[in-house]
C-alpha positions as CSV (number, residue, x, y, z in Angstrom):
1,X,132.9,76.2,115.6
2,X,129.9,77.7,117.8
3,X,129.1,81.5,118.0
4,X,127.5,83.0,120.7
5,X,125.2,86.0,120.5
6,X,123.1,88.0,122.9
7,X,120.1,88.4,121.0
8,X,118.6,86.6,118.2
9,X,115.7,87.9,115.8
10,X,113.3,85.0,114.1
11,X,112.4,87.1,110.9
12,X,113.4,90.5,109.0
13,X,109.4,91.6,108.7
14,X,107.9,95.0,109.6
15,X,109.5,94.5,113.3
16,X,112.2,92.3,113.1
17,X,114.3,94.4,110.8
18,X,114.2,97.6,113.0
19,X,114.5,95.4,116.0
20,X,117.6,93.7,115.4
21,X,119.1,97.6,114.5
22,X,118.2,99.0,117.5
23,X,119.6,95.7,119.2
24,X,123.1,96.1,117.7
25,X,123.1,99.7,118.3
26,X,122.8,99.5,122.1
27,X,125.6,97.4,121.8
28,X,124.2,93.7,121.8
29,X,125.9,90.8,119.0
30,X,122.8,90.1,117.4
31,X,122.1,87.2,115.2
32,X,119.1,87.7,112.2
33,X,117.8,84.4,111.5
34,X,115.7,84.5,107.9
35,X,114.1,81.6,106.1
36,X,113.5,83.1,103.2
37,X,113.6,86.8,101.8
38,X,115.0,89.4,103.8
39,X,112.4,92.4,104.6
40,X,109.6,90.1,105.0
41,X,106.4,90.1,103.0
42,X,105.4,93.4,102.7
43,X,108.2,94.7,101.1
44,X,109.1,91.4,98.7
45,X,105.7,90.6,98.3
46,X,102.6,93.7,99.1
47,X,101.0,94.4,102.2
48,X,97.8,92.5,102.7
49,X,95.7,95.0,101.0
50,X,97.8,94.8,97.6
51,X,97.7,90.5,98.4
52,X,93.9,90.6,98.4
53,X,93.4,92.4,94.9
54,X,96.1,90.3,93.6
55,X,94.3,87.0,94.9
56,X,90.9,88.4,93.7
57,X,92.3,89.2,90.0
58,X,93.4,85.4,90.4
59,X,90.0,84.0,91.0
60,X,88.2,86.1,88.6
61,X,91.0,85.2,85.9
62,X,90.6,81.1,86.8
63,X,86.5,81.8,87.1
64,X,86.7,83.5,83.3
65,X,89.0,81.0,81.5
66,X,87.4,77.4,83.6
67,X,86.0,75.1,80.9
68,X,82.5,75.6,82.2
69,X,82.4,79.6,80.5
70,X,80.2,81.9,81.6
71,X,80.4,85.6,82.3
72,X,82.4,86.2,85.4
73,X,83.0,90.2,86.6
74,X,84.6,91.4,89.5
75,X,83.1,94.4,91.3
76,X,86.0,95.7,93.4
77,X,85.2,97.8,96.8
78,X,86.9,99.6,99.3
């Protein structure tokens, strides 16, 4: 069985979501294709601000607890 549609939206992000609304509100059988988690990254995940602190904390946590030791410190700027 085939379905037919007359618009389809690749991905629920930041303007997918409100795309395929306004789609479907003017009337049009829309179709939201999503591979993975629906609202995209920044609300399952953090906005790319919040994903470079968290990737920072990462490295300075594998930096501190490598064998080689050392005194590792993160200076954190805005």
């Amino acid at each position: 069985m085939s379905e037919h549609f007359d618009a389809a939206v690749i991905g629920t992000g930041q303007g997918g979501l409100p795309l395929a609304v306004r789609l479907a509100q003017s009337g049009k059988r829309t179709a939201v294709i999503e591979r993975h988690l629906f609202g995209g990254t920044c609300v399952n995940v953090g906005c790319t601000p919040t994903k470079t602190y968290v990737a920072s904390a990462r490295a300075a946590h594998v930096a501190r607890t490598a064998a080689i030791g050392g005194d590792v410190r993160a200076t954190w700027r805005a």
